[in-house]
C-alpha positions as CSV (number, residue, x, y, z in Angstrom):
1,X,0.0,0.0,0.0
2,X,1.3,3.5,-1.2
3,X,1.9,6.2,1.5
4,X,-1.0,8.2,0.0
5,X,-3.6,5.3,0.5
6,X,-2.5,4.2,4.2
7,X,-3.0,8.4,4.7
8,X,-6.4,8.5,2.7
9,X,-7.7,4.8,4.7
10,X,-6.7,6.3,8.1
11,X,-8.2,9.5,7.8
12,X,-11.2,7.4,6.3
13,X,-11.0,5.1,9.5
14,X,-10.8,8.6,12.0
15,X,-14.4,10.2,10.3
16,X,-15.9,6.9,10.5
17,X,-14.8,6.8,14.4
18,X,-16.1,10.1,15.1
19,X,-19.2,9.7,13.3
20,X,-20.1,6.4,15.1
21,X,-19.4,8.5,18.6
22,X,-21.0,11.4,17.9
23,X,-23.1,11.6,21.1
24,X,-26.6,12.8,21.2
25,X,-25.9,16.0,22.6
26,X,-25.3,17.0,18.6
27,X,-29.5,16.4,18.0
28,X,-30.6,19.4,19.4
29,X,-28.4,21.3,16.6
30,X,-29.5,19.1,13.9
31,X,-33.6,19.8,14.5
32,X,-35.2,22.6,13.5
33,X,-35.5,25.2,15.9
34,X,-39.0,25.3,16.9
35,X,-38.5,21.5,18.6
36,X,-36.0,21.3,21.8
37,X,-34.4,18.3,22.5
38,X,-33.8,18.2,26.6
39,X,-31.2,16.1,28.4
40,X,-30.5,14.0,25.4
41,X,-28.3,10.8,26.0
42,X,-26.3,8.1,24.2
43,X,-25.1,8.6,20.6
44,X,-26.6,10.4,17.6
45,X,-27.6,6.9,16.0
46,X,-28.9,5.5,18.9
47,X,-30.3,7.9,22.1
48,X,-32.7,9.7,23.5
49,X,-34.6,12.6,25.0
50,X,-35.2,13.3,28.4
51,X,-38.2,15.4,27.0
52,X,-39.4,16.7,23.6
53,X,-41.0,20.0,23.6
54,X,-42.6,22.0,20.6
55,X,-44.6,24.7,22.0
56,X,-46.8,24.0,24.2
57,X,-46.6,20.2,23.5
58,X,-43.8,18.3,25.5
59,X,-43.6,14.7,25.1
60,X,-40.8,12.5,27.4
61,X,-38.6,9.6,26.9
62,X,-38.4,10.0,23.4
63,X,-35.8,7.5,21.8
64,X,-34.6,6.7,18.4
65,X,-32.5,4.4,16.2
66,X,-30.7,5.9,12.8
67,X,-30.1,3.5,10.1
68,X,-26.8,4.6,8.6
69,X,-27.3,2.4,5.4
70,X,-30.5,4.7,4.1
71,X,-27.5,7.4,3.9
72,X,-26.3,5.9,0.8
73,X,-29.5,6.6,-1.2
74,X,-30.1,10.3,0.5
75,X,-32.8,8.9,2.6
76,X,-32.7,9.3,6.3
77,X,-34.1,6.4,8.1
78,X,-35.3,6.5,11.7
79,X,-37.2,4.1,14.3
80,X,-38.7,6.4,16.7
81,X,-40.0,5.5,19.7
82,X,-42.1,7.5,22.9
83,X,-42.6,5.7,26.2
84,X,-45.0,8.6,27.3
85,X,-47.3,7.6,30.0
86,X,-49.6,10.2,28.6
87,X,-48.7,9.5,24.7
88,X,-47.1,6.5,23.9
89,X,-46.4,5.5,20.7
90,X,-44.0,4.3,18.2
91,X,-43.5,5.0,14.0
92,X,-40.6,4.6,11.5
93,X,-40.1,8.0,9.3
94,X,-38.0,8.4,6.2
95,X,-36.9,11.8,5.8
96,X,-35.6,12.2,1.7
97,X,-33.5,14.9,0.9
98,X,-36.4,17.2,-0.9
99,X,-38.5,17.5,2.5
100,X,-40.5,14.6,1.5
101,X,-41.4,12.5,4.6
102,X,-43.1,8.5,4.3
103,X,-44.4,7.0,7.5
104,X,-44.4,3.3,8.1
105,X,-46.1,1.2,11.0
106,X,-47.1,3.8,13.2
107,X,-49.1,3.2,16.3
108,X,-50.2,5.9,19.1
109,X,-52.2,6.4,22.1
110,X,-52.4,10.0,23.3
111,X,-55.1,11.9,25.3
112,X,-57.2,15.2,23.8
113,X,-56.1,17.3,26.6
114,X,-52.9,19.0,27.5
115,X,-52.4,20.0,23.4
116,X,-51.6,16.5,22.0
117,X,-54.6,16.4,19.6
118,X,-56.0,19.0,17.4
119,X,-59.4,19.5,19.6
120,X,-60.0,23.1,20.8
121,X,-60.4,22.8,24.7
122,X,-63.9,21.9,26.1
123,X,-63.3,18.0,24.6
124,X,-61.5,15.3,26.2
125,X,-61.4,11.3,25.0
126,X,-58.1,9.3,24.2
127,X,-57.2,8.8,20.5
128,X,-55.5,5.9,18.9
129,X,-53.9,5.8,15.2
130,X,-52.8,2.9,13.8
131,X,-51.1,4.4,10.0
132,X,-49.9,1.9,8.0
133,X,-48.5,3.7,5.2
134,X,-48.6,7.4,5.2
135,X,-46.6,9.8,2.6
136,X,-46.3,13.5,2.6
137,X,-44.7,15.5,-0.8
138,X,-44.5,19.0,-1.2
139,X,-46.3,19.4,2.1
140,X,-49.3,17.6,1.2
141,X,-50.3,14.2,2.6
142,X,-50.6,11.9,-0.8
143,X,-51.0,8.3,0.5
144,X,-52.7,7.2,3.3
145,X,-53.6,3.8,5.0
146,X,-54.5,3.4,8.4
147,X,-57.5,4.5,10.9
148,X,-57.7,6.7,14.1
149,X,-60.4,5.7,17.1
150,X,-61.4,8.3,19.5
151,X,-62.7,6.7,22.4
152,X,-65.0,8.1,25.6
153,X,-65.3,11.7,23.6
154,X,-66.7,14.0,26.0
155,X,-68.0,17.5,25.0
156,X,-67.8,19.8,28.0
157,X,-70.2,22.6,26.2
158,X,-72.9,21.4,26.4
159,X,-72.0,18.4,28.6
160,X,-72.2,15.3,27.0
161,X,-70.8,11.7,26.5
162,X,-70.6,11.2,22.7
163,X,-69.4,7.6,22.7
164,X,-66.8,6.3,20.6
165,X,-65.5,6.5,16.9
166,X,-63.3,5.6,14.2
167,X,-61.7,7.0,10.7
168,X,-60.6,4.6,8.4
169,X,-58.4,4.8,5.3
170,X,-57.8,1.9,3.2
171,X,-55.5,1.5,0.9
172,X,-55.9,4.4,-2.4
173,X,-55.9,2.3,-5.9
174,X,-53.5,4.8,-6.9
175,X,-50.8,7.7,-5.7
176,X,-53.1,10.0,-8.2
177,X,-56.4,8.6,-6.7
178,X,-58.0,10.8,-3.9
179,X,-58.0,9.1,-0.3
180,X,-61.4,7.7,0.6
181,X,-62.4,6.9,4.4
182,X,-65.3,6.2,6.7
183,X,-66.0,7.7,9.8
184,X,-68.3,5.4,11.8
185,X,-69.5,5.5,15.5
186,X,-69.0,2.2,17.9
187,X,-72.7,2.2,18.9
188,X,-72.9,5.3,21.1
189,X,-75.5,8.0,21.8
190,X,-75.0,9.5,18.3
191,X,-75.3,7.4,15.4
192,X,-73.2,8.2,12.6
193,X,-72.6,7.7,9.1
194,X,-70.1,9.6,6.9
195,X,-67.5,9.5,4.0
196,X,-64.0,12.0,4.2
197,X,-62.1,12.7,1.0
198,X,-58.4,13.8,0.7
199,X,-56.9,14.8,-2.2
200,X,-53.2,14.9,-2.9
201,X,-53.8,18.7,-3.6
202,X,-54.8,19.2,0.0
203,X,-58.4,19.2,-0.6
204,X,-60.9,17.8,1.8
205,X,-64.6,17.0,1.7
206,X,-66.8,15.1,4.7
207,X,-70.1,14.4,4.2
208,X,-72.8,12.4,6.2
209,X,-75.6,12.2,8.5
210,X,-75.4,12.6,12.5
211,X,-78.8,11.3,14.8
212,X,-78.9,10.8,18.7
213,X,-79.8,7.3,19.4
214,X,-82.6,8.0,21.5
215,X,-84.6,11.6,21.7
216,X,-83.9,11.4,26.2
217,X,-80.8,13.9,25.8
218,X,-81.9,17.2,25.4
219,X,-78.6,18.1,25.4
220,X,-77.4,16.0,22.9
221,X,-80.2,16.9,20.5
222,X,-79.3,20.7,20.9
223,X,-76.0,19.9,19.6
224,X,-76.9,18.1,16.7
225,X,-79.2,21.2,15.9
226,X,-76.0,22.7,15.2
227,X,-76.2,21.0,12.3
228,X,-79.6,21.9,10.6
229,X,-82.6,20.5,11.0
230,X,-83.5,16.4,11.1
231,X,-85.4,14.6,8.0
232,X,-88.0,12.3,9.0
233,X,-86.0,9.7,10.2
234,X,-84.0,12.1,12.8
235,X,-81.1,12.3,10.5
236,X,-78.9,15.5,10.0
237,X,-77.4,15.9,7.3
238,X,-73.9,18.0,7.1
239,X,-71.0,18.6,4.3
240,X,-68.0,20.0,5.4
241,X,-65.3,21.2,2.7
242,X,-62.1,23.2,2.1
243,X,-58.0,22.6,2.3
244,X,-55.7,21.8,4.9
């Protein structure tokens, strides 16, 4: 071996070595500045944080697991993993070099308080997502398969118990094909029945029929009001439509 190529495979040797030690105290530099990293720990391919914190929202014991290999094809691969008591959950990202981010086997449990969900205040319940496949591109969510089940939702204003219900997305025939789900209720107080469209655009459209179960909650029926008047059968109808 030539002088130059024992100096060009050591140097090669020292980057590797300090790349595989880099120590998770380097992650809160990498993120973008609206998320803080706190008390980080073990290496920047394999460690965690003491607590996650964007805004208002602050999520602890947040660990993670870099696949080096995914560097090779620009992609940057990460298992990521929150032992939350409050919002638990666990999801592998792949982060491409245009901004475009795909979402595989992602499972959650958070509550609706405290900022975790998108709820204004006044609601509480605990959701669960299940994604299987999820894209974003350009910003906009393009692919979609998986469902979300909001469980015990409560309304505060008026107060009610609302039962339980679930979104689901099946697979799209297509990456051009709109996303089609179903929102369905779990046999609560409200029965509901109702389709929700996403296009890769950004697009959405929601569109169904809402009736209370039994005509004993006045409450209930006040809320659903809301909504415009009942046919014959107690049904009201509602369309919802604009861009996320």
């Amino acid at each position: 071996m030539s002088l130059k190529s024992a100096i060009y495979l050591g140097a090669a040797i020292f980057v590797l070595t300090v790349l595989v030690r880099l120590p998770a105290a380097v992650v809160p530099l990498l993120l973008p500045t609206a998320i803080h990293c706190q008390a980080p720990s073990g290496t920047l391919w394999q460690g965690s944080c003491g607590e996650l914190r964007s805004g208002a929202v602050e999520i602890s014991d947040v660990r993670w697991t870099l696949h080096p290999l995914a560097l090779l094809r620009a992609h940057l691969a990460v298992d990521v993993q929150s032992d939350d008591a409050r919002a638990s959950g666990r999801a592998q990202l792949t982060l491409h070099s245009n901004g475009d981010v795909d979402v595989q086997s992602l499972n959650a449990t958070l509550p609706m308080q405290g900022g975790l969900s998108l709820m204004p205040a006044g609601w509480s319940g605990t959701v669960e997502v299940v994604i299987q496949h999820a894209s974003v591109q350009a910003g906009h969510l393009v692919a979609l398969q998986g469902a979300a089940t909001v469980r015990q939702l409560h309304s505060d204003h008026p107060p009610s118990d609302l039962g339980s219900f679930e979104l689901d997305f099946p697979a799209s025939a297509s990456s051009a094909a709109p996303m089609v789900g179903t929102l369905r209720d779990f046999d609560g107080p409200i029965s509901l029945q109702s389709q929700v469209q996403l296009s890769p655009a950004g697009a959405y459209e929601i569109a169904g029929t809402a009736a209370a179960r039994t005509s004993s909650n006045a409450d209930l029926q006040q809320m659903l009001q809301l909504l415009g008047p009942a046919d014959a059968q107690g049904r009201h109808a509602f369309s919802l439509a604009g861009n996320l």
